[in-house]
C-alpha positions in Angstrom: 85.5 -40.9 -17.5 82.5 -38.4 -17.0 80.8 -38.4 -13.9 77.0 -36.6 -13.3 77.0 -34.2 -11.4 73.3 -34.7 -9.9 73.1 -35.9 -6.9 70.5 -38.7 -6.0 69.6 -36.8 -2.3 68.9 -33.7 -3.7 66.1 -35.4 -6.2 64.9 -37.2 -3.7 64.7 -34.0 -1.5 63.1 -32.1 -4.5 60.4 -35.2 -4.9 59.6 -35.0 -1.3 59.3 -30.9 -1.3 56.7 -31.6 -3.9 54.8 -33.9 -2.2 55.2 -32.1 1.3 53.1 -28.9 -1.1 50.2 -31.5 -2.5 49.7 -32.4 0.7 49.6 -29.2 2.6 47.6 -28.0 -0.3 45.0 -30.8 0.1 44.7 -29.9 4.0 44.1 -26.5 3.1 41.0 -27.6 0.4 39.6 -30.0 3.1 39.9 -27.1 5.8 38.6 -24.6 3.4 35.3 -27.1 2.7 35.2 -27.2 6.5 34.7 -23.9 7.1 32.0 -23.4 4.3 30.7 -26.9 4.9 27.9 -25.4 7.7 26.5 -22.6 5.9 26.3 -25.1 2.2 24.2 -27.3 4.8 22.1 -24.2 6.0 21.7 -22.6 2.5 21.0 -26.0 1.2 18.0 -26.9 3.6 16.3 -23.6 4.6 17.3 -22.3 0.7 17.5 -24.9 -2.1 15.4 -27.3 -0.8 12.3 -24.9 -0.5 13.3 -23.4 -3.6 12.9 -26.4 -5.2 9.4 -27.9 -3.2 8.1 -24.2 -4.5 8.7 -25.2 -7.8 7.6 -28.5 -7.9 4.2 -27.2 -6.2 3.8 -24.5 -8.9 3.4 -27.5 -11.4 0.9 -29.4 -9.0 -2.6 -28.7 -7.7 -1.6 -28.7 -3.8 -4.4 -27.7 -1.9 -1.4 -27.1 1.6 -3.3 -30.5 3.4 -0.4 -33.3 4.2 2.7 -33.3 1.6 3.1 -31.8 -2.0 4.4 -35.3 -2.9 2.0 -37.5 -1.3 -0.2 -39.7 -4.1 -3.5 -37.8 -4.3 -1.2 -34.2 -5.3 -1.5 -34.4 -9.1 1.5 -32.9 -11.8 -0.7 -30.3 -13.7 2.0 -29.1 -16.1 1.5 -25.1 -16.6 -2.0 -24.8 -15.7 -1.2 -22.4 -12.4 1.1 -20.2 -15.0 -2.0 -20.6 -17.7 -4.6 -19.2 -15.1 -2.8 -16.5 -14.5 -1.3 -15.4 -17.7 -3.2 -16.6 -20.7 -7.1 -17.7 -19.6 -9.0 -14.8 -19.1 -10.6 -14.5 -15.7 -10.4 -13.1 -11.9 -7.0 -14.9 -11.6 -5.4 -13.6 -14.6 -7.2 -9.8 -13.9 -5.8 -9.9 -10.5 -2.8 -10.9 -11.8 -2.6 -8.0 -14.1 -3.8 -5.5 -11.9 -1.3 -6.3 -9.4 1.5 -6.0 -12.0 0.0 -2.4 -12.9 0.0 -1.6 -9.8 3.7 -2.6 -8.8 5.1 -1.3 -12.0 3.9 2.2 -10.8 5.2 1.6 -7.4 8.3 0.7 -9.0 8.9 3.2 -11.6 8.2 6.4 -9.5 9.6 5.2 -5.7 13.1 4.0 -7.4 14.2 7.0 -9.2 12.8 9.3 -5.8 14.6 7.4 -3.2 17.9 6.9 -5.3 17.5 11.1 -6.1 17.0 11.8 -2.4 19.2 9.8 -0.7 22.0 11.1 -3.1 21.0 14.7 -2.2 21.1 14.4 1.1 24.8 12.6 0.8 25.6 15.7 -0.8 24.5 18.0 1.8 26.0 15.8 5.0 28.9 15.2 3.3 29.9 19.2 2.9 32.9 20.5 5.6 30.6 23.4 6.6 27.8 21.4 8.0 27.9 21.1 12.2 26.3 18.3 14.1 27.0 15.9 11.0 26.6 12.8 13.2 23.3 14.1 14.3 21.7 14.4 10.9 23.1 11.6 9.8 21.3 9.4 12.5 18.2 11.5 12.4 17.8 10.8 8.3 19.2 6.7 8.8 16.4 6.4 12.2 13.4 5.1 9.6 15.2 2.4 7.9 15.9 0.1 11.4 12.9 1.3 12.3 9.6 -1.4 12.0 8.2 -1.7 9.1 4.7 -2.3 10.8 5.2 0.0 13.5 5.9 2.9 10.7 3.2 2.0 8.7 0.7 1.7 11.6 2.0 5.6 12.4 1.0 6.1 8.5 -2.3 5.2 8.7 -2.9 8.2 11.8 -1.1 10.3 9.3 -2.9 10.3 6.7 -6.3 9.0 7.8 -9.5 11.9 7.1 -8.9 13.6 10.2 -5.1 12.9 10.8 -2.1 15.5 10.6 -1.9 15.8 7.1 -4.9 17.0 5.9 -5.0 19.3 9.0 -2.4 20.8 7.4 -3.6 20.9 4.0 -6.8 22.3 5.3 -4.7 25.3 6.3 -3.7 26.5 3.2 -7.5 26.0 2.0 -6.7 22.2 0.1 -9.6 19.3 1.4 -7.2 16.5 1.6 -8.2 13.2 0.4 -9.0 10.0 2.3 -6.0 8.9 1.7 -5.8 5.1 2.0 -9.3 4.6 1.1 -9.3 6.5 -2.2 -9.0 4.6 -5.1 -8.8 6.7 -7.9 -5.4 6.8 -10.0 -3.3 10.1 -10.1 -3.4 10.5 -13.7 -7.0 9.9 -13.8 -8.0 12.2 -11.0 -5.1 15.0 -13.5 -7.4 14.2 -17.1 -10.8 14.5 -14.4 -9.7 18.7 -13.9 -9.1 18.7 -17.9 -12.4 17.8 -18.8 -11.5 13.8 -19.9 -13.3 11.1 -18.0 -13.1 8.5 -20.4 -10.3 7.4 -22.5 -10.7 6.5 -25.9 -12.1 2.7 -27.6 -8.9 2.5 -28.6 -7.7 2.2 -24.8 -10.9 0.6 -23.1 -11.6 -2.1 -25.1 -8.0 -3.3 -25.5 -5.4 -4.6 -22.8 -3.0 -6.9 -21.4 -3.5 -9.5 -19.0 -7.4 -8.9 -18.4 -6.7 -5.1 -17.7 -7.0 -2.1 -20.3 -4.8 0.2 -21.5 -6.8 2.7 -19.9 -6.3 1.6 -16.6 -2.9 1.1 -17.2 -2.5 4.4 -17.7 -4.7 5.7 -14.4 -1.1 5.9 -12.5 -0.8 5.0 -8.8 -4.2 5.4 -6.8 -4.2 8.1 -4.0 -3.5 5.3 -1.6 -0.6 3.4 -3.6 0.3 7.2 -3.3 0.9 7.0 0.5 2.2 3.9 0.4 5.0 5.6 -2.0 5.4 8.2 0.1 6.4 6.0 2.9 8.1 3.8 1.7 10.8 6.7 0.3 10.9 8.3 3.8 12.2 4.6 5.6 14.9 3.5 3.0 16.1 7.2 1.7 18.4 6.5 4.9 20.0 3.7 4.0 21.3 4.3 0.7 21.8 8.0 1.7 25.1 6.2 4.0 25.9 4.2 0.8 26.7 7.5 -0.9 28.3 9.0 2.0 31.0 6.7 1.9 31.7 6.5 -2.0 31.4 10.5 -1.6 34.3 10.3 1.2 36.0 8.2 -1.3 36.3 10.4 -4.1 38.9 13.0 -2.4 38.8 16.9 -2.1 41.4 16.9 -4.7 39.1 16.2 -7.7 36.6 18.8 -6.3 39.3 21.6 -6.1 40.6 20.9 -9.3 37.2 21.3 -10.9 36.4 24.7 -9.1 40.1 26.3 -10.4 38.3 25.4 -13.9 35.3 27.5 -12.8 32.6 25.3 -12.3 29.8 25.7 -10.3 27.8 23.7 -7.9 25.5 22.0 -10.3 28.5 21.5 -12.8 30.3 20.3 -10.0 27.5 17.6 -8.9 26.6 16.5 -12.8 30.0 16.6 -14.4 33.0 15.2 -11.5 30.5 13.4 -8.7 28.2 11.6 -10.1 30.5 9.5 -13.2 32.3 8.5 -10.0 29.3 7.8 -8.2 28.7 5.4 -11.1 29.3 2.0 -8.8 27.0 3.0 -6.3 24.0 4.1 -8.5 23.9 0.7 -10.3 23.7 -1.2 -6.4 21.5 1.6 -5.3 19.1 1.3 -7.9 19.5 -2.7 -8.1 18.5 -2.8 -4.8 15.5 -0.7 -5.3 14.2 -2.4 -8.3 14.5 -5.6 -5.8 13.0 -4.2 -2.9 9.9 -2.4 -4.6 9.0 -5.9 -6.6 9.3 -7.4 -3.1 6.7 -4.9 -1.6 5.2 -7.0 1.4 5.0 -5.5 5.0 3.4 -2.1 4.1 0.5 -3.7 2.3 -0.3 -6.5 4.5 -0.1 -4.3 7.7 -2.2 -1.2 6.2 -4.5 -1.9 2.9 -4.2 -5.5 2.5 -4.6 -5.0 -1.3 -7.7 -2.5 -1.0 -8.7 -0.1 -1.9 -10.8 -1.6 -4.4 -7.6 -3.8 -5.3 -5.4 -0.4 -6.0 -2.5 -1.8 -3.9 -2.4 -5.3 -4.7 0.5 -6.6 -5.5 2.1 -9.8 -6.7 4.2 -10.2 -3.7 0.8 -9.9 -1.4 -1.2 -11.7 -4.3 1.0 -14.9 -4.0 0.4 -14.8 0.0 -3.4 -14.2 -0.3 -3.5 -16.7 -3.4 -1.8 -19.3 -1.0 -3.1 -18.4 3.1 -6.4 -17.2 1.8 -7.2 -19.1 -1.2 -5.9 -21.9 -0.6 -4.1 -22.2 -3.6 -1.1 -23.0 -3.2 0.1 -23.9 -6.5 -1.2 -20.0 -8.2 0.6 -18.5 -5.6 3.9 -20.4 -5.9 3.3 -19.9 -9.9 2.9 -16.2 -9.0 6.4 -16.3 -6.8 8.4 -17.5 -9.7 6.8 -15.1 -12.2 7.4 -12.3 -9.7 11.0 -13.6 -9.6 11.5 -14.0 -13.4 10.2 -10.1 -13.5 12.8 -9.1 -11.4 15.7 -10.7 -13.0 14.6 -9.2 -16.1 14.4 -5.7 -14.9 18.1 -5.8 -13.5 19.5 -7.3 -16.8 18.0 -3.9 -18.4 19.1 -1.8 -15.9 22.3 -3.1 -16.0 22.4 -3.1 -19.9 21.5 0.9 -19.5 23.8 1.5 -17.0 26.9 -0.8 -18.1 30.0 1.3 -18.7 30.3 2.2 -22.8 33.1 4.1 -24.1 33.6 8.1 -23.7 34.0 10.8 -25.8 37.6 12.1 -26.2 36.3 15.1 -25.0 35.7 13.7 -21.7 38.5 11.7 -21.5 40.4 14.6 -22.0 38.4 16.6 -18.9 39.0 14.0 -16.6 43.2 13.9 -17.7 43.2 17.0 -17.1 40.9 16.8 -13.5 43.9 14.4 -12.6 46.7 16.1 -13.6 45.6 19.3 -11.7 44.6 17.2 -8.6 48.0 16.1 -8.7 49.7 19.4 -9.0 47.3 20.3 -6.1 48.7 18.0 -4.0 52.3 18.8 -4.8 51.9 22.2 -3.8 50.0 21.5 -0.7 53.4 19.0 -0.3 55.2 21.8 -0.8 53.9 24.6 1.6 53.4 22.0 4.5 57.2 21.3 4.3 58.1 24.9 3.9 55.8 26.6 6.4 54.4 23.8 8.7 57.7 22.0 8.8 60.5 25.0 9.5 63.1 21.7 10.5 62.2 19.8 7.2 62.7 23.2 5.0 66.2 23.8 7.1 67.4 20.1 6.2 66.3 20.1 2.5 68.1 23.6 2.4 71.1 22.0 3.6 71.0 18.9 1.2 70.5 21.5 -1.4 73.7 23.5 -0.1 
C-alpha cells in the first residue's frame, strides 16, 4: 500500500508563511502611503489645486473681485490665448516683445554661466591651488545672497555716475546709462557700420506684432546689465555642481591622458568634459528654467522699462494680473510661458541625448581605461614595495 509522503502540517505551515508575507507586505504599503500621505496633501493643496484654479481662470474673464467660480465669472474659451497670440494689438505686441526680449536673455546668459562656472571648477579643483575653501566660498557668496539686495547694489553699479563707468572713463570709454538705455546691442554694432535701418524686407514683416528687425536689435544696454548680473549670482552654484562630478572622475583618467601627451586644452575637451556629460544637461536644464522664470531682478530694478527692453513674460503675467487687472491674460500668459519651457528642454535634451560613438573614440577611451588601470597597479605595486617594507618581507616569503 503507498502512503504520501506530504505531510498536512507542513502545507498548512507553508499556507500560513504565505499569508504571514501578504500581510506584512500590506502593512508595509499602508505605512509607505503614511509617510507620503502629508506631503500628497501639501503638494495637492498649495500645488494641484492652484494649478488647476490658474487654468480654469485662463479660460474665463476674472477680473480678481470675489471667486473665479462665482456666477457672474463667464467661460470665454481661448480668447485670453487669442489676445495675446493671434489679434493684433498692445496685448499681443507686449506679448511679443517680451518673448524677444527673454529669448535673448536666455540664449546668451545660459551658455555664459554654464561656460564660467565650469571654468572655474576647473581651476578650484587643480591640487596646486592653496586656500581652496576660500575661493570656493568667495565664488558660491552671490548665489544665497538676495536677489533684491544684489540687484539694488546693481543699480549704484552701473547707474551714470556709479563705479563702472568711473572706470571706463579711465581708459577714455563714456559709459552708457546703463539701465536707462534702450537701444539693442546689435543695433547700437550696425549704428558704427553706417546701417540705421534694416531693410522692408525686415521692417514691415514680423511675428507676434514685432518685426524682424527688432528681433534682431539683440539685448538692450539695460537687458545687458541685467545679464551681467544675473551670471555673476548663479555662476556659484553650478560652479559646486561641477566640482563634485570633477572630484568624481579620478586622477587616474587624467594621468593616463597626459602619458599619451595631451595638453591642457586636449585634456579639458577630449577626457573632462564627455564625462562631464550628466552635469551639463542639469546645468543647462536648470538655466533654460531659471532664465524663462526671470522675476526678482526685473521687478526690483527696471520693472519692464526701459521703454519695454526688459519685459518679460514672467513680469508680463504679474503686471497683466496686479496691475491690469487681468487676470485671465496673465494666467494665459503663465501657461504659455510654461509650454515655452517644456519645449526648450525637450530640444535641449534631444541635442544633448547620448548617440552612438565613433570606433575611434571608443577605442581612446579603452585604451584611457586600460592605462588607468595599469596606473593603479603600479602605484599598488610601489606602495607595497617601498611604503610597506613588512608587506614586501611577507609576499617575499610566500613567494619563497
Amino acid at each position: 500500500m503507498m502512503f504520501s509522503s506530504a505531510n498536512p502540517g507542513s502545507k498548512k505551515r507553508g499556507h500560513s508563511s504565505d499569508t504571514s508575507i501578504k500581510i506584512n507586505h500590506t502593512r508595509e504599503q499602508i505605512s509607505a502611503w503614511m509617510f507620503c500621505a502629508p506631503m500628497l496633501i501639501i503638494l495637492g493643496v498649495f500645488l494641484v489645486i492652484p494649478i488647476v484654479m490658474a487654468l480654469w481662470v485662463s479660460f474665463s474673464d476674472w477680473s480678481g473681485r470675489g471667486s473665479p467660480f462665482s456666477s457672474g465669472v463667464h467661460f470665454i474659451g481661448l480668447g485670453n490665448y487669442d489676445s495675446v497670440l493671434v489679434t493684433p494689438g498692445l496685448s499681443q505686441s507686449d506679448f511679443g516683445t517680451a518673448i524677444r526680449n527673454n529669448a535673448w536673455y536666455t540664449l546668451l546668459v545660459v551658455p555664459l554661466q554654464t561656460l564660467l562656472s565650469l571654468l572655474l571648477a576647473v581651476m578650484l579643483n587643480r591640487r596646486i591651488l592653496k586656500a581652496k575653501g576660500f575661493f570656493r566660498t568667495a565664488f558660491y557668496f552671490p548665489s544665497v545672497t538676495s536677489s533684491v539686495a544684489i540687484t539694488v547694489l546693481w543699480l549704484f553699479l552701473f547707474g551714470s555716475t556709479g563705479s563702472i563707468n568711473a572706470v571706463l572713463s579711465w581708459f577714455g570709454i563714456n559709459g552708457p546709462n546703463w539701465f536707462n538705455d534702450p537701444r539693442g546691442l546689435l543695433q547700437i554694432l550696425f549704428s558704427h557700420l553706417g546701417v540705421s535701418q534694416g531693410p522692408a524686407l525686415l521692417t514691415q514683416h514680423g511675428l507676434l506684432g514685432i518685426s524682424w528687425w527688432d528681433w534682431l536689435s539683440g539685448p538692450s544696454v539695460a537687458m545687458f546689465a541685467i545679464m551681467l548680473m544675473v551670471i555673476f549670482t548663479t555662476s556659484g552654484t553650478f560652479m559646486l555642481m561641477f566640482i563634485a562630478a570633477l572630484q568624481s572622475i579620478g586622477e587616474g583618467t587624467e594621468e593616463a591622458a597626459i602619458m599619451d601627451g595631451t595638453n591642457a586644452w586636449q585634456r579639458l575637451w577630449h577626457v573632462t568634459v564627455p564625462q562631464l556629460k550628466p552635469t551639463i544637461f542639469t546645468v543647462v536644464t536648470l538655466g533654460i528654467i531659471g532664465t524663462w522664470q526671470v522675476f526678482d531682478q526685473i521687478y526690483t530694478g527696471t520693472r519692464g522699462g526701459p521703454s519695454k527692453t526688459t519685459l518679460t513674460p514672467a513680469y508680463l503675467s504679474y503686471s497683466a494680473a496686479f496691475d491690469n487687472q487681468e487676470w485671465g491674460q496673465g494666467a494665459a500668459i503663465s501657461f504659455i510661458l510654461f509650454v515655452i519651457i517644456v519645449v526648450m528642454t525637450w530640444i535641449q535634451r534631444q541635442i544633448m541625448k547620448d548617440r552612438k560613438m565613433s570606433r575611434r573614440k571608443i577605442a581612446y577611451y579603452e585604451a584611457l581605461k586600460s592605462e588607468t588601470r595599469g596606473l593603479s597597479n603600479v602605484s599598488a605595486s610601489q606602495l607595497r614595495g617601498k611604503g610597506n617594507p613588512d608587506v614586501a618581507n611577507r609576499e617575499g616569503k610566500n613567494h619563497e
